[in-house]
N, C-alpha and C positions, 0 to 999 in steps of 0.2 A: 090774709094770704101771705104778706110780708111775713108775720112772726112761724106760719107753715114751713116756709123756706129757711129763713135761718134756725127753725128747729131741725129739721130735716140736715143742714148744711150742719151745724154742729154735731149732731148726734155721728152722721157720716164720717167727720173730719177724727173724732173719737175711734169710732170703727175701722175707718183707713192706718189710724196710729195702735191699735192693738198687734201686736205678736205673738201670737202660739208660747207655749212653753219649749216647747221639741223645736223651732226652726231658732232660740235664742242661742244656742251654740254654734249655730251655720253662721250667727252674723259677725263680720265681722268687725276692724276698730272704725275703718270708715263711716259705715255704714250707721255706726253708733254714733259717733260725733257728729254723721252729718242730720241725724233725723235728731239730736239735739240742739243744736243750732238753731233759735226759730229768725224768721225772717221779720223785718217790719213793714215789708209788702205781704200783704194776705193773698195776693192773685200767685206769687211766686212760691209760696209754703203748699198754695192750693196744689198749682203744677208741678211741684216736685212729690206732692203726696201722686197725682195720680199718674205719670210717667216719670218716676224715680230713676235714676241712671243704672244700666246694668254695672252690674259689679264685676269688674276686670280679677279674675284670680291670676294671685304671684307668678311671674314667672319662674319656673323651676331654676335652680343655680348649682351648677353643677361644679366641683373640684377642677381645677387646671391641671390637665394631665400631659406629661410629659412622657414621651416614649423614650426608656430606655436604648442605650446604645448596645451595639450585639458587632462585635469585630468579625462575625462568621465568616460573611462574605471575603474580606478582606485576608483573612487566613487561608480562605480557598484558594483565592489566587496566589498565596505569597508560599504555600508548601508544592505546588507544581513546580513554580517558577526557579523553588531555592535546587531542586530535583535535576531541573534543565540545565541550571546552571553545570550541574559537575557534567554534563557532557560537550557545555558551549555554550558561551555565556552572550552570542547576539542572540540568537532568540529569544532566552530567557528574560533579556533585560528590558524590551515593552511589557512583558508579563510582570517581572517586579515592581515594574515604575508605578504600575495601575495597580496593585496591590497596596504600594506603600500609600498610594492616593488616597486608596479606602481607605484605608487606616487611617490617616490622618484625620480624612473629611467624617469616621465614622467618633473620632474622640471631639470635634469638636464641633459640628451640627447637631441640632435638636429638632423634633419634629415636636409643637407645643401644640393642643389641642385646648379651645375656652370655652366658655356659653357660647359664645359667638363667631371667633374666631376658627381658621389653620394656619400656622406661621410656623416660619423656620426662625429659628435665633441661635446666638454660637455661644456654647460654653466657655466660661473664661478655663483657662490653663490650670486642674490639680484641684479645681473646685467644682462645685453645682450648683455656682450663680451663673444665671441665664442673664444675656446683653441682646441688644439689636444687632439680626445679621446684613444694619447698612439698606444699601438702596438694589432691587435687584441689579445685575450687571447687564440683563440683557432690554427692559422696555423699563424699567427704571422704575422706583415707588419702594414702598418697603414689602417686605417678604412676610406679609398675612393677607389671607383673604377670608370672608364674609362666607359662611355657608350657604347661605340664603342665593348667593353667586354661579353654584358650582352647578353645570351643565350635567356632565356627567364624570364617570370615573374608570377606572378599571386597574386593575393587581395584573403584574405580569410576572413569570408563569401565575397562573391562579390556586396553583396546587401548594408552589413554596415561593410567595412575594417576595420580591426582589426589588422590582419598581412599580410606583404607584405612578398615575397617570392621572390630572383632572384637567376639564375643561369650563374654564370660570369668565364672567360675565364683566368681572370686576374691571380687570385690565383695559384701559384707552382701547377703543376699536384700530385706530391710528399703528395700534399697536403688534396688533395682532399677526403680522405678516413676519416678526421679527422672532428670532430662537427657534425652539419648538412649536411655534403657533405656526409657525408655516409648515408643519406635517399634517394641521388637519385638511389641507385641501388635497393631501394624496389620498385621504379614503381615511380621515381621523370622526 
């Protein structure tokens, strides 16, 4: 009965370690190293022959993209404004001041997209090396957050986006009553 069993146990443990031709290119390096690997525990070689760990495929890794700057905006407002001026230059001048703001903030903010990440970071001056844009100024931390965080979103107008809008998890609750987080309790 003893030598049934361990013929039975070896012939099995043979069969358990056979692979098809056709599933030899699904496997991958793990998976090859780890079923070479033997054990000097027999119960442990046993248990990993019959519940072998699933195999985690690669996470996908995607290019770090960076949004282009577009002065459009900032032009809109800065050709009304120069217009107003030749007929009276208090009005115009709230209008150019928030024009030359865009401008400004549109040459040297970056909207930077990762695997994982959405962060803002500032261009340095005349180049396209990206730096840290600091700690935010209003609930404080740095300026990326985690997708995996974000509540939700919305584009405003949705026709030609102007301003993007999210609502992220990441931020201290502590925190939430401060900036813009205090518009979601009017109806956000």
């Amino acid at each position: 009965n003893i030598m049934k069993l361990l013929f039975l146990l070896f012939f099995s443990s043979v069969a358990w370690g056979f692979v098809p031709l056709t599933n030899v290119a699904r496997l991958n390096t793990k998976t090859v190293t780890s079923t070479a690997v033997h054990s000097s525990n027999p119960f442990e070689t046993l248990l990993q022959k019959l519940a072998p760990p699933p195999a985690e495929p690669p996470a996908p890794k995607f290019p770090k993209v960076v949004v282009p700057p577009s002065p459009a905006l900032g032009v809109a407002f800065l050709v009304p404004s120069l217009a107003l001026s030749t007929v009276s230059l208090v009005p115009s001048l709230p209008l150019l001041l928030f024009s030359v703001f865009l401008l400004i903030q549109t040459s040297r903010v970056r909207f930077v997209f990762d695997d994982e990440t959405f962060s803002l970071q500032n261009a340095k001056p005349f180049t396209d090396e990206l730096e840290s844009s600091g700690e935010n100024f209003v609930v404080g931390g740095e300026n990326s957050w985690a997708y995996d965080s974000f509540v939700n979103w919305e584009f405003f107008p949705r026709a030609f986006p102007i301003l993007v809008y999210f609502k992220e998890t990441q931020t201290p609750e502590e925190k939430w009553s401060e900036g813009p987080g205090s518009l979601d309790k009017v109806g956000g």
